[in-house]
C-alpha positions in Angstrom: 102.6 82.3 76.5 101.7 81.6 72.9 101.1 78.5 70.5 103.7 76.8 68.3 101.6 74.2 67.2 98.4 72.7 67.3 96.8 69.0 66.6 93.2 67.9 65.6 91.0 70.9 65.9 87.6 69.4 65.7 85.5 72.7 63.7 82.3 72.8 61.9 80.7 75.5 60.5 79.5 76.6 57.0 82.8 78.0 55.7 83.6 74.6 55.6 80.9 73.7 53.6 82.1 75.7 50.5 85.6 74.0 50.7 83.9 70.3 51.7 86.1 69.6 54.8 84.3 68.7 57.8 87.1 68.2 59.5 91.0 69.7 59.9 93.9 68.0 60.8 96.6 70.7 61.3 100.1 69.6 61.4 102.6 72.3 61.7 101.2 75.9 61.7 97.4 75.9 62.3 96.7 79.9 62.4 97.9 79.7 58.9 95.9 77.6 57.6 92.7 79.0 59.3 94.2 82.1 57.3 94.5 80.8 54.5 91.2 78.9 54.7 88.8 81.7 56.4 90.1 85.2 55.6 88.4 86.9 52.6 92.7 87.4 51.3 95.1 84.8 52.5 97.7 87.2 51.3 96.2 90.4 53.3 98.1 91.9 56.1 97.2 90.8 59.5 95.6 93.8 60.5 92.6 93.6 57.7 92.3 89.6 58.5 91.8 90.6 62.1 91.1 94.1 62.5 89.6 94.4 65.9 92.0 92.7 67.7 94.7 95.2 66.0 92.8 98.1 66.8 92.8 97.2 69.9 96.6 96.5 70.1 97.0 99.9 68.4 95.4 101.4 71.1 96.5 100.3 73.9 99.9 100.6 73.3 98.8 104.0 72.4 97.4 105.1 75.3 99.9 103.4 77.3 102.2 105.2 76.0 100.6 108.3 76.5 99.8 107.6 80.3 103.6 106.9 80.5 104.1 110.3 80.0 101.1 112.2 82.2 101.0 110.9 85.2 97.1 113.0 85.7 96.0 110.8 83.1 97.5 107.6 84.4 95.9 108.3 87.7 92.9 109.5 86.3 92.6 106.0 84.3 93.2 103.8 86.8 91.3 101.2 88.3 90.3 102.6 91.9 87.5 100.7 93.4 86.9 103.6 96.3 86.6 106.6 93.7 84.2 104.5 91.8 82.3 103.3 94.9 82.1 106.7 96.3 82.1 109.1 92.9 80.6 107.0 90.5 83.8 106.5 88.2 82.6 103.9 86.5 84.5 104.4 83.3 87.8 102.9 85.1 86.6 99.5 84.4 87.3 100.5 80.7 90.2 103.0 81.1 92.5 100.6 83.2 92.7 98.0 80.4 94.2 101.0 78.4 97.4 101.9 80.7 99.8 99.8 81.9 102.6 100.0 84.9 105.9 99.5 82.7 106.7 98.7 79.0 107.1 95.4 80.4 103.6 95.1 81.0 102.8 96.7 78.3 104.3 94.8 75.6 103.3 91.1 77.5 99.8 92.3 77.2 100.0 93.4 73.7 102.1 90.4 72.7 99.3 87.8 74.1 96.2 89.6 72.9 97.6 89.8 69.4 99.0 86.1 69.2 95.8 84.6 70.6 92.8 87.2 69.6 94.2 87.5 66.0 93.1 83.7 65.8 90.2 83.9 67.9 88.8 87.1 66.1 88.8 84.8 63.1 87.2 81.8 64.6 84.3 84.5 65.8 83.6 85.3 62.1 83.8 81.4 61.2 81.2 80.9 64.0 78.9 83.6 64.5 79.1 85.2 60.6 78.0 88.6 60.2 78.0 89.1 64.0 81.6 88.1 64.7 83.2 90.7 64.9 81.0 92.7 66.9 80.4 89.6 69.5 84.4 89.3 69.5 84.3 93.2 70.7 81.8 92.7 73.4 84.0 89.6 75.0 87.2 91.7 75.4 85.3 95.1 76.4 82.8 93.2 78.7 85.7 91.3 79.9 87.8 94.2 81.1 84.3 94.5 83.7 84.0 91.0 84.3 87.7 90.5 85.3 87.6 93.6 87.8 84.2 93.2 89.1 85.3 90.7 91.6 87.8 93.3 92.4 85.9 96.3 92.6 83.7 94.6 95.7 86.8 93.1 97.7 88.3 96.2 97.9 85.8 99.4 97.4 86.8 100.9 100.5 89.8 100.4 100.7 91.3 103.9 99.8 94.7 102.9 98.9 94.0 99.8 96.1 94.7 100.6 92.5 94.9 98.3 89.5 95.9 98.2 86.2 96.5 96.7 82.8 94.5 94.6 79.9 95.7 91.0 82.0 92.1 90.4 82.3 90.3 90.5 79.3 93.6 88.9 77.6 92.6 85.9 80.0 89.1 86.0 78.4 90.8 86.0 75.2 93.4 83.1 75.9 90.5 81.3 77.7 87.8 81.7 74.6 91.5 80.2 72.4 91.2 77.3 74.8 87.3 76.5 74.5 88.2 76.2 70.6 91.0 74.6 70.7 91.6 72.6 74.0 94.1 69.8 72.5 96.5 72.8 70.7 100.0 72.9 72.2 100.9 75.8 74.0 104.4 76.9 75.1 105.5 79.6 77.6 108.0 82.2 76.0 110.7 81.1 79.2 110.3 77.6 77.9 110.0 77.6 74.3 110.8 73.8 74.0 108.1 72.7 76.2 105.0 72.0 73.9 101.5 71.7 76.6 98.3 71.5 76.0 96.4 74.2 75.9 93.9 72.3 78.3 96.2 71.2 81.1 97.8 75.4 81.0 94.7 76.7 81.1 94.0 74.6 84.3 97.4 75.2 86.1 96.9 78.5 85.2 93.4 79.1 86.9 94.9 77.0 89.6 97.6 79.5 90.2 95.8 82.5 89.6 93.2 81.2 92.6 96.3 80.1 95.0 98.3 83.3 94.6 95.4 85.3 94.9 94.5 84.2 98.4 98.5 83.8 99.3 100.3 86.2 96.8 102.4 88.9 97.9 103.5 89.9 94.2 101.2 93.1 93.6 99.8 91.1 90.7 95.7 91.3 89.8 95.2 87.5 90.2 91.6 87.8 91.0 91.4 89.6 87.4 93.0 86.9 85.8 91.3 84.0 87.1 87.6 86.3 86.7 88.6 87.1 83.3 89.4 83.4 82.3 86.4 82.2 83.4 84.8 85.1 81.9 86.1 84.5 78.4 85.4 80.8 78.4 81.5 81.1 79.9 80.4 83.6 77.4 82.1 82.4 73.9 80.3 78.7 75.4 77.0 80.4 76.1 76.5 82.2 72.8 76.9 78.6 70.9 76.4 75.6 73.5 77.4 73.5 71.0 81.8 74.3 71.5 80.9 72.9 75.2 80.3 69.5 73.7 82.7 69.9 70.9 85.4 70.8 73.5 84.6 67.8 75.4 85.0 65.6 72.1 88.4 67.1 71.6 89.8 66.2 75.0 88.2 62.7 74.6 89.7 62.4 71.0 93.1 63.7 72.4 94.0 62.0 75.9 91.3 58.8 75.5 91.1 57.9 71.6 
């Protein structure tokens, strides 16, 4: 999924201060203008106006790719709750979110976290200043544990369960997009012409992930998704309480007036 669009953000923070704008109205292309408006070059490349999220890109693909090819290090990197219940791996919380099952997978993963953590990264500096950058960090690393540590007690002893992938802490990311910016209209890439809130997705989709995680037979990681979603929209809330009310007058100012 990614965004096309998105409508009457409702931001404050001191960048906005040195422009006088308390409030945005975006019309057509709102990453743009939080570009244009917040990073320290409007005309810089992508990767200096949000370089963690395309280090992290950069690596994974990386690593993927590596574990494509070496199958001991795929296996070694993988998430396997009973070799970390009974050896102490504790590193495969990490490692997992760096491999991937297919290029498929792969390039989903990369696609999401770079369409959504670009402007998240971003709205982490305009929030939490000097701090940002290092706060956005800890929400994707610590996400890759919260997302699996569900997981990691369902199925400890069971020897043959293995996981993989970055779907989790993507969620967090996607889910820390939506605490922002609940009204901004989403659209899945299988439906491009079908603009939805990002609001009402993120609800189907934690209503989905839930369902097909008690009744799924697709060899997916809904628990990690639906852990990691909550994961990424708890923490971004809890380290400035104020986006809980802010999100709230958003949804009001969207679907009430």
């Amino acid at each position: 999924m990614y965004f096309c669009a998105l409508k009457r953000p409702f931001i404050r923070n001191k960048f906005m201060d040195k422009v006088a704008l308390q409030q945005l109205e975006y019309k057509d292309n709102f990453f743009m203008d939080i570009l244009l408006l917040f990073a320290p070059d409007g005309d810089a490349p992508i990767f200096l106006q949000a370089p963690i999220t395309s280090i992290l890109v950069v690596a994974t693909v990386f690593v993927s790719y590596r574990a494509f090819n070496d199958q001991t290090l795929y296996w070694r990197m993988m998430f396997t709750p009973s070799r970390i219940q009974q050896h102490g791996e504790w590193y495969r919380f990490l490692s997992a979110g760096l491999i991937h099952a297919n290029w498929m997978h792969l390039i989903f993963n990369a696609f999401v976290l770079f369409e959504f953590g670009k402007t998240v990264e971003i709205l982490y500096r305009m929030y939490f200043g000097s701090l940002g950058m290092i706060l956005y960090l800890a929400l994707y690393v610590l996400g890759l544990v919260a997302a699996s540590t569900y997981t990691f007690f369902k199925h400890r002893y069971h020897d043959g369960y293995h996981a993989l992938g970055a779907s989790g802490a993507v969620s967090g990311i996607v889910f820390a997009f939506i605490l922002f910016i609940p009204t901004a209209e989403l659209t899945l890439i299988f439906l491009p012409f079908v603009k939805i809130p990002a609001i009402i997705m993120g609800i189907g989709y934690l209503l989905y992930s839930s369902y097909m995680s008690k009744n799924g037979t697709d060899n997916i990681g809904h628990d990690a998704h639906f852990w990691g979603s909550v994961w990424g929209f708890v923490f971004t809330g809890l380290l400035k309480p104020l986006l809980f009310l802010e999100f709230i007058a958003q949804i009001k100012m969207a679907f009430i007036g």
